[in-house]
PDB file with SEQRES, HELIX, SHEET and CRYST1 records, atoms N, CA, C and O in Angstrom:
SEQRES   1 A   82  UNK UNK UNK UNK UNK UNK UNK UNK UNK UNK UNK UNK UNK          
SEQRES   2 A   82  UNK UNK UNK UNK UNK UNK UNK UNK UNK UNK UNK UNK UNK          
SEQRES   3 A   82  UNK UNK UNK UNK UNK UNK UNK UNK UNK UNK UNK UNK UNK          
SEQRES   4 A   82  UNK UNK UNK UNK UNK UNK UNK UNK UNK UNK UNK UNK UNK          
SEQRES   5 A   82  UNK UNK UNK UNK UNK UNK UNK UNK UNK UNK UNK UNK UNK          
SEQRES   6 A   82  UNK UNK UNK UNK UNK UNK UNK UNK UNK UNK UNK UNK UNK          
SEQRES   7 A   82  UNK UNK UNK UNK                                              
HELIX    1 AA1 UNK A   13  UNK A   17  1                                   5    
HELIX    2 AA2 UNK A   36  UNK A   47  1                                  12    
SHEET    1 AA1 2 UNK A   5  UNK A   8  0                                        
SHEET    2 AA1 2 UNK A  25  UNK A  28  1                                        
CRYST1    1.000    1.000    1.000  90.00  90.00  90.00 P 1           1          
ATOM      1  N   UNK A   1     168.885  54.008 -85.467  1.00  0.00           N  
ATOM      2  CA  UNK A   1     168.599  54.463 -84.110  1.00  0.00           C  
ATOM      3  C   UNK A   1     168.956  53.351 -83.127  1.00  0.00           C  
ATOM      4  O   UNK A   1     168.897  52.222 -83.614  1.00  0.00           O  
ATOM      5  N   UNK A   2     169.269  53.422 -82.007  1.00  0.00           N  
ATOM      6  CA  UNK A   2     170.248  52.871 -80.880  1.00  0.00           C  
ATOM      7  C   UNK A   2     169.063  52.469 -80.447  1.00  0.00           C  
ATOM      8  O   UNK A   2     168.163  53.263 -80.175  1.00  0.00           O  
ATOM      9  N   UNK A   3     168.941  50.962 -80.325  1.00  0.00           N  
ATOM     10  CA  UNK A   3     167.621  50.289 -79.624  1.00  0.00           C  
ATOM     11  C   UNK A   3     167.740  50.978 -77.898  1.00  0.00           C  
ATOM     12  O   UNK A   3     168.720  51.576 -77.454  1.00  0.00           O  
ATOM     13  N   UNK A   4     166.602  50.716 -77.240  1.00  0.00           N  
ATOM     14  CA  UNK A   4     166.443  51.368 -75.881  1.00  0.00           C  
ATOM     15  C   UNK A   4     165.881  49.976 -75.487  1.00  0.00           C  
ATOM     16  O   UNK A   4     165.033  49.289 -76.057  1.00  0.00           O  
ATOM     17  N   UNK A   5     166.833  49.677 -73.965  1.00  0.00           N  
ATOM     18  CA  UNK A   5     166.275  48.560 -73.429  1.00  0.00           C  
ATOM     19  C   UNK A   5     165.818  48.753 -72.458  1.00  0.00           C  
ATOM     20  O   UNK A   5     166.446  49.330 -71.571  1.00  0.00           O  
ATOM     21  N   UNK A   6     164.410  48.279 -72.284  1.00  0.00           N  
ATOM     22  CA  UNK A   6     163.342  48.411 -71.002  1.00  0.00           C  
ATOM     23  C   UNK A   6     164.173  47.456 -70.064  1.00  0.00           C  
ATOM     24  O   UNK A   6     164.772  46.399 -70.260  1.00  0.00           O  
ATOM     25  N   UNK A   7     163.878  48.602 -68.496  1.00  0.00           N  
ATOM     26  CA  UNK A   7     164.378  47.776 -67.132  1.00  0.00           C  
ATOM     27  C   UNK A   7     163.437  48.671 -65.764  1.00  0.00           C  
ATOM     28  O   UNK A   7     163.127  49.837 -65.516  1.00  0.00           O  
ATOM     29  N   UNK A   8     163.261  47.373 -65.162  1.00  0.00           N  
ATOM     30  CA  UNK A   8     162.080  47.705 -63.978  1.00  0.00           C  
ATOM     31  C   UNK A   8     163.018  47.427 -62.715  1.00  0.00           C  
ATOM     32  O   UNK A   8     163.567  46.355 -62.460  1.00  0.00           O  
ATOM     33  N   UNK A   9     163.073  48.349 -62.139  1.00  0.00           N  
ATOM     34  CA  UNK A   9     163.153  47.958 -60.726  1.00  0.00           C  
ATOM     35  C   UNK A   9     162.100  47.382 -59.820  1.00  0.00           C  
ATOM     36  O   UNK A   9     160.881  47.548 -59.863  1.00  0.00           O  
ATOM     37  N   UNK A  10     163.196  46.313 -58.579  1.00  0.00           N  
ATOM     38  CA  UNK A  10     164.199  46.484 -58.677  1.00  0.00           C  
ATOM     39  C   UNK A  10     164.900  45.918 -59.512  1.00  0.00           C  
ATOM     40  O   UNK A  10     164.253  45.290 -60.351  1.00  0.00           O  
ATOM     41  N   UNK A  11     166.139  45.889 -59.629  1.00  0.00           N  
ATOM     42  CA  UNK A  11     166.895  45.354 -60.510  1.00  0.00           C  
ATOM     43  C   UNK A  11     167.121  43.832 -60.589  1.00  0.00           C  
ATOM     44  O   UNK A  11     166.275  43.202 -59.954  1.00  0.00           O  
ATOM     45  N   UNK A  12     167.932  43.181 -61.131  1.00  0.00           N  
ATOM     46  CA  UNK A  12     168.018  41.705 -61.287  1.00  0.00           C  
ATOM     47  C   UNK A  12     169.598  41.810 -61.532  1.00  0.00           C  
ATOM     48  O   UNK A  12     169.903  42.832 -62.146  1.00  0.00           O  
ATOM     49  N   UNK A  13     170.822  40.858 -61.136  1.00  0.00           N  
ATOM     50  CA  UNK A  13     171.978  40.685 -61.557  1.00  0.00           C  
ATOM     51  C   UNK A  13     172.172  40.521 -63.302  1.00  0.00           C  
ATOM     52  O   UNK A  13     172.892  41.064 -64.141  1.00  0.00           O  
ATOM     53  N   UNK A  14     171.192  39.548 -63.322  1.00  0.00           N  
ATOM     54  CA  UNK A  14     171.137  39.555 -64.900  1.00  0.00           C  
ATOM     55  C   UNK A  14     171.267  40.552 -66.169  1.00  0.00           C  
ATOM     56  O   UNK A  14     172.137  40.746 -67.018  1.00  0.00           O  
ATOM     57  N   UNK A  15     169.662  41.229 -65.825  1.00  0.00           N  
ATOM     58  CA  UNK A  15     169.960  43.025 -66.167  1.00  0.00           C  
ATOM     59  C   UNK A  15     171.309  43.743 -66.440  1.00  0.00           C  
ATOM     60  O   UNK A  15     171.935  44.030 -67.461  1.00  0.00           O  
ATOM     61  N   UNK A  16     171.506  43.923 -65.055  1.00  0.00           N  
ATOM     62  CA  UNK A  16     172.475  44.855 -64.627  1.00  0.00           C  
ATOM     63  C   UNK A  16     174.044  44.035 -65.753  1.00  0.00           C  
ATOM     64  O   UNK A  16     174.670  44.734 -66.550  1.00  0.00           O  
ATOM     65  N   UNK A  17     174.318  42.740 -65.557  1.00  0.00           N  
ATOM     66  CA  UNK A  17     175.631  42.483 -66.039  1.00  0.00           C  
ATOM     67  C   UNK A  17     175.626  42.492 -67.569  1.00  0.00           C  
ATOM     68  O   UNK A  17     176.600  42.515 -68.322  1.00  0.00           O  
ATOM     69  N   UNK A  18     173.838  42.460 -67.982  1.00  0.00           N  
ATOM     70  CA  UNK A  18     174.222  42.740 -69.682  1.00  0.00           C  
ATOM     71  C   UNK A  18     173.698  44.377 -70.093  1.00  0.00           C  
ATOM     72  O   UNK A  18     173.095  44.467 -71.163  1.00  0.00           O  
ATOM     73  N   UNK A  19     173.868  45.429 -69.435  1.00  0.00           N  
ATOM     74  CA  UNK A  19     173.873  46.534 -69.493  1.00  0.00           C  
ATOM     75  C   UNK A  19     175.713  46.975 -69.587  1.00  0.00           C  
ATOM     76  O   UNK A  19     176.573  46.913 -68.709  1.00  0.00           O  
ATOM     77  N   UNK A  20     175.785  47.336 -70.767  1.00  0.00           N  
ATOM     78  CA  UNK A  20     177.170  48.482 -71.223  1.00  0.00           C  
ATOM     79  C   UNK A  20     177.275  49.918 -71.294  1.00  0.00           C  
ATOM     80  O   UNK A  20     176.400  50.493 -71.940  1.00  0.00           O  
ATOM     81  N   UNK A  21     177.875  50.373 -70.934  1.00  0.00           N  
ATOM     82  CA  UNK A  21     178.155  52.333 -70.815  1.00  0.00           C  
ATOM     83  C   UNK A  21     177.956  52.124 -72.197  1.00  0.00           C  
ATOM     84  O   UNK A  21     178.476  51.346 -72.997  1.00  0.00           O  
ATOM     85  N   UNK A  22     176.903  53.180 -72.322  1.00  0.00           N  
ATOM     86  CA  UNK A  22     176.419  54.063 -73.611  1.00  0.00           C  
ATOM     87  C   UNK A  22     175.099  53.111 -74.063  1.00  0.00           C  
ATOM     88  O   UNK A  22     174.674  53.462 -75.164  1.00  0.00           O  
ATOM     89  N   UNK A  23     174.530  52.250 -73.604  1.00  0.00           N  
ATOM     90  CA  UNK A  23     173.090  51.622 -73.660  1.00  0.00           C  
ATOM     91  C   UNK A  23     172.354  52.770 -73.676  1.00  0.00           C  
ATOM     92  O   UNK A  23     173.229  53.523 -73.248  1.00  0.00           O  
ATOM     93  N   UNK A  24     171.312  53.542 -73.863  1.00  0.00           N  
ATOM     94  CA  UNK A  24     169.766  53.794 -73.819  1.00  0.00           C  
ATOM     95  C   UNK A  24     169.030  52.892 -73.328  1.00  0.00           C  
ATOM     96  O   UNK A  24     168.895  51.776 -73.829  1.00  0.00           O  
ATOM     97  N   UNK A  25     168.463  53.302 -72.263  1.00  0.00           N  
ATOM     98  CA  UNK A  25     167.503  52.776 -71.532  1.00  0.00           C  
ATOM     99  C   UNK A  25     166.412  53.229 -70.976  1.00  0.00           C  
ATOM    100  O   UNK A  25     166.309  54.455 -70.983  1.00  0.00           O  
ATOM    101  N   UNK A  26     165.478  52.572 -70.445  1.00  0.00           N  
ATOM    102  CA  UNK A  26     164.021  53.413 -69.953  1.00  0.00           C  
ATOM    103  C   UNK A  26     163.691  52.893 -69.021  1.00  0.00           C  
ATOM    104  O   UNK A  26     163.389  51.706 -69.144  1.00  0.00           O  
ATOM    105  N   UNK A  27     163.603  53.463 -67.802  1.00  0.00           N  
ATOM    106  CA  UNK A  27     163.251  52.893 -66.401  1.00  0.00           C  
ATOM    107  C   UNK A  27     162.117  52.830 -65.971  1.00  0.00           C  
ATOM    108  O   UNK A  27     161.626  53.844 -65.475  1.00  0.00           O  
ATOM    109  N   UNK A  28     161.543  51.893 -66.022  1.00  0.00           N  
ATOM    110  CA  UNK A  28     160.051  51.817 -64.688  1.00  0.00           C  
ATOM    111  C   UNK A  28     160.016  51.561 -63.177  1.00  0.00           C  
ATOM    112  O   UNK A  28     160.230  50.366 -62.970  1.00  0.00           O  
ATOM    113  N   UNK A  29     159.874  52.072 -62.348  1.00  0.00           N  
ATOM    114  CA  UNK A  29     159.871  52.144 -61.163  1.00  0.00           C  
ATOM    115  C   UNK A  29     160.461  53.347 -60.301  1.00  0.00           C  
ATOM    116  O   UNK A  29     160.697  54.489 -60.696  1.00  0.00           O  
ATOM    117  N   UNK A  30     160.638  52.824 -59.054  1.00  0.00           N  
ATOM    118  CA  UNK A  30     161.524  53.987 -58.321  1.00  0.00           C  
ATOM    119  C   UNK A  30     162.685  54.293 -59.107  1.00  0.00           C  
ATOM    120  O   UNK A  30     163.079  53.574 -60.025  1.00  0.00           O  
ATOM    121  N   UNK A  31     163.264  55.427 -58.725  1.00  0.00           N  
ATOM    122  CA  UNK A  31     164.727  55.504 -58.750  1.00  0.00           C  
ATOM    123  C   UNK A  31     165.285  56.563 -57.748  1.00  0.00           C  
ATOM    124  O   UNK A  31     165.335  57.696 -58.226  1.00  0.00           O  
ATOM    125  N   UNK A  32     165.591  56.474 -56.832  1.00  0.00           N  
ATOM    126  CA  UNK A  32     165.646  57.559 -55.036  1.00  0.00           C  
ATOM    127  C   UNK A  32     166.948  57.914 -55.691  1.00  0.00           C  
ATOM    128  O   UNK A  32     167.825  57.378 -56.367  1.00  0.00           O  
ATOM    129  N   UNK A  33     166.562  59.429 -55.004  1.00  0.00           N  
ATOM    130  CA  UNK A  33     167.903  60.091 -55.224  1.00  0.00           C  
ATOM    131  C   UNK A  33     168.039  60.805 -53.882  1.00  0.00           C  
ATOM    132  O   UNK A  33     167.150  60.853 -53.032  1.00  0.00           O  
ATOM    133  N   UNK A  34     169.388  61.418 -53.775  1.00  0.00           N  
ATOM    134  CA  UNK A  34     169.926  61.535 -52.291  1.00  0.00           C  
ATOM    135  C   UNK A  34     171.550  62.591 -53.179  1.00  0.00           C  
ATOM    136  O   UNK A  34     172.025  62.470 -54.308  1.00  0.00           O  
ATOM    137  N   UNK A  35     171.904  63.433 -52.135  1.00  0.00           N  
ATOM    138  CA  UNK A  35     173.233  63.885 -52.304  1.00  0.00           C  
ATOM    139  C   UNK A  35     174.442  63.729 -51.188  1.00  0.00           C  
ATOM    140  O   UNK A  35     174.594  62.580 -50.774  1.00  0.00           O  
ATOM    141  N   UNK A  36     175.202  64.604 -50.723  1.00  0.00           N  
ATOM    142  CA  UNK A  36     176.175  64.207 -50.031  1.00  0.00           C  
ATOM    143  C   UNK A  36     175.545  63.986 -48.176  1.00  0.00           C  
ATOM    144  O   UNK A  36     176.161  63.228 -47.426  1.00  0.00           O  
ATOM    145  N   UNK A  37     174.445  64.668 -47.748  1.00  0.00           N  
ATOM    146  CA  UNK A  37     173.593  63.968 -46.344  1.00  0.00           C  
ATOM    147  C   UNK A  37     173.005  62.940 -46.407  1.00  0.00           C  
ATOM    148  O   UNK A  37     172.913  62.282 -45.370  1.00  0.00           O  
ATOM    149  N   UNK A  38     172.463  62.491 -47.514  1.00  0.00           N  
ATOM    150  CA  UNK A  38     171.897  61.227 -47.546  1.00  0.00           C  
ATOM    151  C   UNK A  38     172.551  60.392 -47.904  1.00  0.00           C  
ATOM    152  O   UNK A  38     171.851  59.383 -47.818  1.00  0.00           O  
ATOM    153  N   UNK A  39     173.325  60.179 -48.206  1.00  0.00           N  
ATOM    154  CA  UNK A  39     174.625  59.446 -48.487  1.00  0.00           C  
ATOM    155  C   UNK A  39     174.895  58.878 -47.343  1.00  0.00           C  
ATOM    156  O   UNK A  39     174.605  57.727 -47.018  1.00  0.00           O  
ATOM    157  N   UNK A  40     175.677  59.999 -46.469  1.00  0.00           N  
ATOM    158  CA  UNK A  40     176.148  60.105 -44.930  1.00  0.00           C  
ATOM    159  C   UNK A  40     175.724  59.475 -44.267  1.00  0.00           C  
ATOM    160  O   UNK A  40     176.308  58.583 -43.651  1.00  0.00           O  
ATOM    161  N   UNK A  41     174.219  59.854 -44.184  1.00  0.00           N  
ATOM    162  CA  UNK A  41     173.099  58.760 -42.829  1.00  0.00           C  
ATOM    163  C   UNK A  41     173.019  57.486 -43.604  1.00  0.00           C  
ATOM    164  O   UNK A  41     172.806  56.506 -42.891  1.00  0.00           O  
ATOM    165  N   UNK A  42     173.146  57.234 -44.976  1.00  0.00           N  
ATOM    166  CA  UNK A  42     172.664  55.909 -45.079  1.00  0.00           C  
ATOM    167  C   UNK A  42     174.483  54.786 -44.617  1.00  0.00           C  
ATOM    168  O   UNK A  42     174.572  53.657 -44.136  1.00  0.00           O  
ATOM    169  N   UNK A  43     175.382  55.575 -44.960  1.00  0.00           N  
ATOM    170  CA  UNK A  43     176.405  55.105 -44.461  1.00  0.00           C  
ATOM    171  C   UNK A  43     176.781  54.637 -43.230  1.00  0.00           C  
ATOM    172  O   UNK A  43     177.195  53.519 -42.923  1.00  0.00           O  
ATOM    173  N   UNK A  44     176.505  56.083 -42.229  1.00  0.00           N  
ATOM    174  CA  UNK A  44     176.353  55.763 -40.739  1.00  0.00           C  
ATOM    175  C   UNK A  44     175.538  55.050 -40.804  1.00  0.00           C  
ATOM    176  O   UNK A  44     175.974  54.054 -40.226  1.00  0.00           O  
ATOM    177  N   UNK A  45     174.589  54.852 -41.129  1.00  0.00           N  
ATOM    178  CA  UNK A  45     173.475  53.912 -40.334  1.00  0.00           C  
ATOM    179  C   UNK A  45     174.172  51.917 -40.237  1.00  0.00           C  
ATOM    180  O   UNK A  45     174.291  51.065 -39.356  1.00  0.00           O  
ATOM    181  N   UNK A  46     174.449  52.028 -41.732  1.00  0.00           N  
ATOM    182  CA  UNK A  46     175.465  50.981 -42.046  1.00  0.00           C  
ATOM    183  C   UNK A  46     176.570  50.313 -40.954  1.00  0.00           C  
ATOM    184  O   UNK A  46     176.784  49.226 -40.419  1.00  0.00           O  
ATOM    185  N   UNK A  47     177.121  51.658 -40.976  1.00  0.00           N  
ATOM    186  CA  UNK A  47     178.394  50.882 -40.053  1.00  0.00           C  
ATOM    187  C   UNK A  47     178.094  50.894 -38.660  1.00  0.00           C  
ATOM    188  O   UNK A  47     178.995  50.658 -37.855  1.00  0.00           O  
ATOM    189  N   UNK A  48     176.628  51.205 -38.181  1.00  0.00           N  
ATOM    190  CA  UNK A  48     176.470  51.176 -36.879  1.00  0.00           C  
ATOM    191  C   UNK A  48     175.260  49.992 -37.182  1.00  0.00           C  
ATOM    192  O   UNK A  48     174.496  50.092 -36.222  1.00  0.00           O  
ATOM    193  N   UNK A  49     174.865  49.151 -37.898  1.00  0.00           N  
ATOM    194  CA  UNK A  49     174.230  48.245 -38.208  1.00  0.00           C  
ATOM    195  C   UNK A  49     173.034  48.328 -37.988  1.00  0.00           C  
ATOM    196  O   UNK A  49     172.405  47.409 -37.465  1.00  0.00           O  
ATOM    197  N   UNK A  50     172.507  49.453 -38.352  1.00  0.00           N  
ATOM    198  CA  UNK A  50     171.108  49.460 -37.681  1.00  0.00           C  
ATOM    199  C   UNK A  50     170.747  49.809 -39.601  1.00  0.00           C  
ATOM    200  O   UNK A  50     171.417  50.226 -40.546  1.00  0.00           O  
ATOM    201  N   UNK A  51     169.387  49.371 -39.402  1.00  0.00           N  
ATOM    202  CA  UNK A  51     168.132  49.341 -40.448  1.00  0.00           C  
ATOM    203  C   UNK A  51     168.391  50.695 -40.990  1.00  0.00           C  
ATOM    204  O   UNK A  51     168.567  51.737 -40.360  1.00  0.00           O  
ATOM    205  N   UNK A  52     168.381  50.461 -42.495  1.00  0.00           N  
ATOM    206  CA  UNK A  52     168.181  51.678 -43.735  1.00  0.00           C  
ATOM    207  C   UNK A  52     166.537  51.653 -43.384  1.00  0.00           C  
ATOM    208  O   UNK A  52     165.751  50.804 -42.964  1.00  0.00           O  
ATOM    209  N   UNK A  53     166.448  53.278 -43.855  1.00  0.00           N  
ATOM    210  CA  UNK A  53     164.551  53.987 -44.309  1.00  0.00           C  
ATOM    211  C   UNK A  53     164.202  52.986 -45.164  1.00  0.00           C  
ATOM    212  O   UNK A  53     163.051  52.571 -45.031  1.00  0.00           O  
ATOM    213  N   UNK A  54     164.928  52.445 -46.070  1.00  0.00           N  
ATOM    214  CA  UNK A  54     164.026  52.040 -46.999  1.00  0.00           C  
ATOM    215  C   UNK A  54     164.844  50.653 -47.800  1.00  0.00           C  
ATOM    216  O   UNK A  54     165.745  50.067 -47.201  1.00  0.00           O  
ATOM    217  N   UNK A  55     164.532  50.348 -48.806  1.00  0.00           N  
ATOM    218  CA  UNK A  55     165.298  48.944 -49.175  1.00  0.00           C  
ATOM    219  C   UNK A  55     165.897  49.373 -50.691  1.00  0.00           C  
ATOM    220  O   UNK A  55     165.189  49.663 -51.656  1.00  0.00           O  
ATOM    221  N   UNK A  56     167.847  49.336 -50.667  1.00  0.00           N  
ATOM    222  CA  UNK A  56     168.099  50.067 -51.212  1.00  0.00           C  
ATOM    223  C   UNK A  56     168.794  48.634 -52.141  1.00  0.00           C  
ATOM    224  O   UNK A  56     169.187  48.757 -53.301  1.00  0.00           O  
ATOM    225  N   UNK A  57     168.835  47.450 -51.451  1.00  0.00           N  
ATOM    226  CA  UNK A  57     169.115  46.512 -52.373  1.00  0.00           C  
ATOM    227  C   UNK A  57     168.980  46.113 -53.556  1.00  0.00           C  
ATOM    228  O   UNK A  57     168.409  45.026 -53.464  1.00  0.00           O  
ATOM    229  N   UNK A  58     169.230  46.427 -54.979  1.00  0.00           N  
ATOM    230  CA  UNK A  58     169.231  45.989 -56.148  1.00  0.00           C  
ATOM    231  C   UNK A  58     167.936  47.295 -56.577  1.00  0.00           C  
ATOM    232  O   UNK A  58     166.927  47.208 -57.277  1.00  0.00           O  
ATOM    233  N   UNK A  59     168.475  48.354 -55.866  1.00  0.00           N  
ATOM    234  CA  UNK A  59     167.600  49.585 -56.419  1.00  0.00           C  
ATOM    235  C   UNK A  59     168.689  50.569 -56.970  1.00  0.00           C  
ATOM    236  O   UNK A  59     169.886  50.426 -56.722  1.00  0.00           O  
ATOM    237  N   UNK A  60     168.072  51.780 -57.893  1.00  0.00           N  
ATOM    238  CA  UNK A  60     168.983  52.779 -58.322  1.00  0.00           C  
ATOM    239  C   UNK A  60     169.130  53.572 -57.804  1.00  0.00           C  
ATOM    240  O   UNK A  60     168.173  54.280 -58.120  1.00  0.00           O  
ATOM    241  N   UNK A  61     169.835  54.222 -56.959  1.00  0.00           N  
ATOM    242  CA  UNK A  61     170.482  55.684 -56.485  1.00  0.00           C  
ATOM    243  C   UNK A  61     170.881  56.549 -57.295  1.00  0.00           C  
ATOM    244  O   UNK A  61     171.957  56.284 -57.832  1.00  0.00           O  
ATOM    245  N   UNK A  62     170.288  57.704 -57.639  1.00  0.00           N  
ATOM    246  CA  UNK A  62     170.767  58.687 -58.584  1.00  0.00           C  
ATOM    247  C   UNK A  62     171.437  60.038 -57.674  1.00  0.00           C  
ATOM    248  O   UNK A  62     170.742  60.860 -57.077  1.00  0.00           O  
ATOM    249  N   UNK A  63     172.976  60.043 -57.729  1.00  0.00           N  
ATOM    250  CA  UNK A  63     173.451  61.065 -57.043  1.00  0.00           C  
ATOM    251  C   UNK A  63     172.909  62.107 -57.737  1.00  0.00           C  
ATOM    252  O   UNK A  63     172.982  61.969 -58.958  1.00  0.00           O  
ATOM    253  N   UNK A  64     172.267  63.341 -57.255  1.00  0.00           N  
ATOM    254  CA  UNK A  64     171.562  64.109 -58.090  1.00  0.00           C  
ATOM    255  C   UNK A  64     171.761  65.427 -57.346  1.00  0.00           C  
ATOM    256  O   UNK A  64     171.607  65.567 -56.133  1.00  0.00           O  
ATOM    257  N   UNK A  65     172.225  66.654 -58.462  1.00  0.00           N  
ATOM    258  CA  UNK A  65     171.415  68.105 -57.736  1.00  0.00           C  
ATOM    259  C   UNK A  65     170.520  68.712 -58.336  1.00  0.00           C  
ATOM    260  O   UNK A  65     170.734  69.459 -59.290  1.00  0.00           O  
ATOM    261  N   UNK A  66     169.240  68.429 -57.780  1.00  0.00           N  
ATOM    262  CA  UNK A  66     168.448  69.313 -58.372  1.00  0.00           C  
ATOM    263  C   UNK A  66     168.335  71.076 -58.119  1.00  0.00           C  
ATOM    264  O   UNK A  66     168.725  71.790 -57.195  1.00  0.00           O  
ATOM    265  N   UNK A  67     167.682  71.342 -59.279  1.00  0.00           N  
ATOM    266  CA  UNK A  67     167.618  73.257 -58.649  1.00  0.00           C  
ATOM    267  C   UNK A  67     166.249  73.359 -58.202  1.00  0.00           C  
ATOM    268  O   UNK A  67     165.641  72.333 -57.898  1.00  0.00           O  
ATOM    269  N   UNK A  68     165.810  74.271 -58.145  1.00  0.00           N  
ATOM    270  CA  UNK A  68     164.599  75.046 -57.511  1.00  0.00           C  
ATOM    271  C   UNK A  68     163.483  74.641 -58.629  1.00  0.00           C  
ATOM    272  O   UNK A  68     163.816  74.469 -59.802  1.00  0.00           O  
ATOM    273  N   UNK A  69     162.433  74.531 -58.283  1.00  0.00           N  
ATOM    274  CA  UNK A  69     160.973  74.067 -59.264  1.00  0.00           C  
ATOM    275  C   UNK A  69     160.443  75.568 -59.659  1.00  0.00           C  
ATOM    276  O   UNK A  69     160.350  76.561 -58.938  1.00  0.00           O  
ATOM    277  N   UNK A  70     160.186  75.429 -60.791  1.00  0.00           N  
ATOM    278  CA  UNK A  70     159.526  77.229 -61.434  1.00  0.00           C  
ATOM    279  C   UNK A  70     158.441  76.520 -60.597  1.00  0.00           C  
ATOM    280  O   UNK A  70     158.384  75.395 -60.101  1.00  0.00           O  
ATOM    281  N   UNK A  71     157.555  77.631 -60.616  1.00  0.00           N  
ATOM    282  CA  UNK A  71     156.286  77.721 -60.097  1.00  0.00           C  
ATOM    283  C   UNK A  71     154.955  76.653 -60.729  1.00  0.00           C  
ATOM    284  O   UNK A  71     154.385  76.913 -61.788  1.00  0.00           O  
ATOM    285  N   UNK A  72     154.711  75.797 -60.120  1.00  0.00           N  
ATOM    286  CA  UNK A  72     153.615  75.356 -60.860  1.00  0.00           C  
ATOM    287  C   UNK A  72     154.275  73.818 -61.542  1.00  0.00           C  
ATOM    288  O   UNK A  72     153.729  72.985 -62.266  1.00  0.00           O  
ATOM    289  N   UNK A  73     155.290  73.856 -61.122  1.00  0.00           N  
ATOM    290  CA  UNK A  73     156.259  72.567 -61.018  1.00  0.00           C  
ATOM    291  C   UNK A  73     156.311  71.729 -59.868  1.00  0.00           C  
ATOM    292  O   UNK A  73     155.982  72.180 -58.770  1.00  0.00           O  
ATOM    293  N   UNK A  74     156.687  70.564 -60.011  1.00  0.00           N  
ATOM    294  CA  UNK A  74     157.037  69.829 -58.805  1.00  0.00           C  
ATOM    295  C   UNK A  74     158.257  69.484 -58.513  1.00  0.00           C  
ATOM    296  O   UNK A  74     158.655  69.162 -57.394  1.00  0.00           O  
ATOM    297  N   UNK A  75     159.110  69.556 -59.851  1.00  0.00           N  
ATOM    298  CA  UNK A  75     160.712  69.228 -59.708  1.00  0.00           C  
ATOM    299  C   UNK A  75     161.384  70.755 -60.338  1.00  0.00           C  
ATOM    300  O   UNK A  75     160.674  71.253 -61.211  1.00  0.00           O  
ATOM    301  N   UNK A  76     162.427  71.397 -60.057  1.00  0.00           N  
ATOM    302  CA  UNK A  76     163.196  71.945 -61.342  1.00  0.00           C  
ATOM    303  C   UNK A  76     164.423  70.736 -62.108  1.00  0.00           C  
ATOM    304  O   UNK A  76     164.437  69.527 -61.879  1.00  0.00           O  
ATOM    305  N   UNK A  77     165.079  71.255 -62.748  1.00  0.00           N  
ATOM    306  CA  UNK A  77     165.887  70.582 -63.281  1.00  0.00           C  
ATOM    307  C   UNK A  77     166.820  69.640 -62.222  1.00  0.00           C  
ATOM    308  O   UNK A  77     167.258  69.856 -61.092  1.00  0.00           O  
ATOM    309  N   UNK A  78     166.921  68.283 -63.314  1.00  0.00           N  
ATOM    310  CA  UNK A  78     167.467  67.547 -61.734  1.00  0.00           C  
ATOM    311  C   UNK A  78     169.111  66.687 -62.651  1.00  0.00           C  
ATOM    312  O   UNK A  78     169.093  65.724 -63.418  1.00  0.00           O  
ATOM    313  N   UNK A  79     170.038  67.302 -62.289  1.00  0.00           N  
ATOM    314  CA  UNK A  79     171.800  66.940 -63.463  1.00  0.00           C  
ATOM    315  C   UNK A  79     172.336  65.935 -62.285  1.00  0.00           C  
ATOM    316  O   UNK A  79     171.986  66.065 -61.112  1.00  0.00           O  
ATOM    317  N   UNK A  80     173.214  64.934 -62.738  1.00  0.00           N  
ATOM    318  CA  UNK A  80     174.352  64.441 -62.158  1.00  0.00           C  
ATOM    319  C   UNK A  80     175.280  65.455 -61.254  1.00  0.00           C  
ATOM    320  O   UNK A  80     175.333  66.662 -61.492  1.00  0.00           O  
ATOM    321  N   UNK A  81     176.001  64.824 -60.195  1.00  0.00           N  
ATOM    322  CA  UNK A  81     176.797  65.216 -59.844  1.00  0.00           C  
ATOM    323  C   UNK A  81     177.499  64.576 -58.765  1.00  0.00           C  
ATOM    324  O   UNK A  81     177.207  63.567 -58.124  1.00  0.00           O  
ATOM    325  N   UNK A  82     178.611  65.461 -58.678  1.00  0.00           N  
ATOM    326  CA  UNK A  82     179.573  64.352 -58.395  1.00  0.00           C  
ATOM    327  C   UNK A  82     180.537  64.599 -57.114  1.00  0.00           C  
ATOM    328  O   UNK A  82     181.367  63.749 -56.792  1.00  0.00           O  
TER     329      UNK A  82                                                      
END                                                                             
């Protein structure tokens, strides 16, 4: 079985440069997700130099679409995308 390496946000350079595509891993902390509007404003906000909502430095962004929550849920299913 493929060891799983624990990682807390936020992140550390360290972390991040000994992490390889196809690792298993397990995250503690935030991880904000956003799609193609939140993207947008955090961009604009950027190039007009004014202050992000929140502190996105050495944090994970998960481009994400989630669907609709069944009832009695708080999330429905939440896939990559691109």
């Amino acid at each position: 079985m493929a060891k799983i390496i624990k990682i807390v946000t936020p992140l550390t350079d360290e972390v991040v440069s000994n992490l390889k595509a196809g690792d298993m891993v397990s995250i503690t902390g935030y991880i904000y997700t956003g799609r193609d509007a939140a993207h947008k404003r955090l961009f604009s906000l950027l190039q007009k130099g004014e202050k992000l909502p929140l502190e996105i430095r050495n944090q994970i962004i998960y481009y994400v679409g989630p669907a609709p929550a069944k009832p009695g849920y708080a999330c429905g299913s939440a896939g990559p995308t691109t």
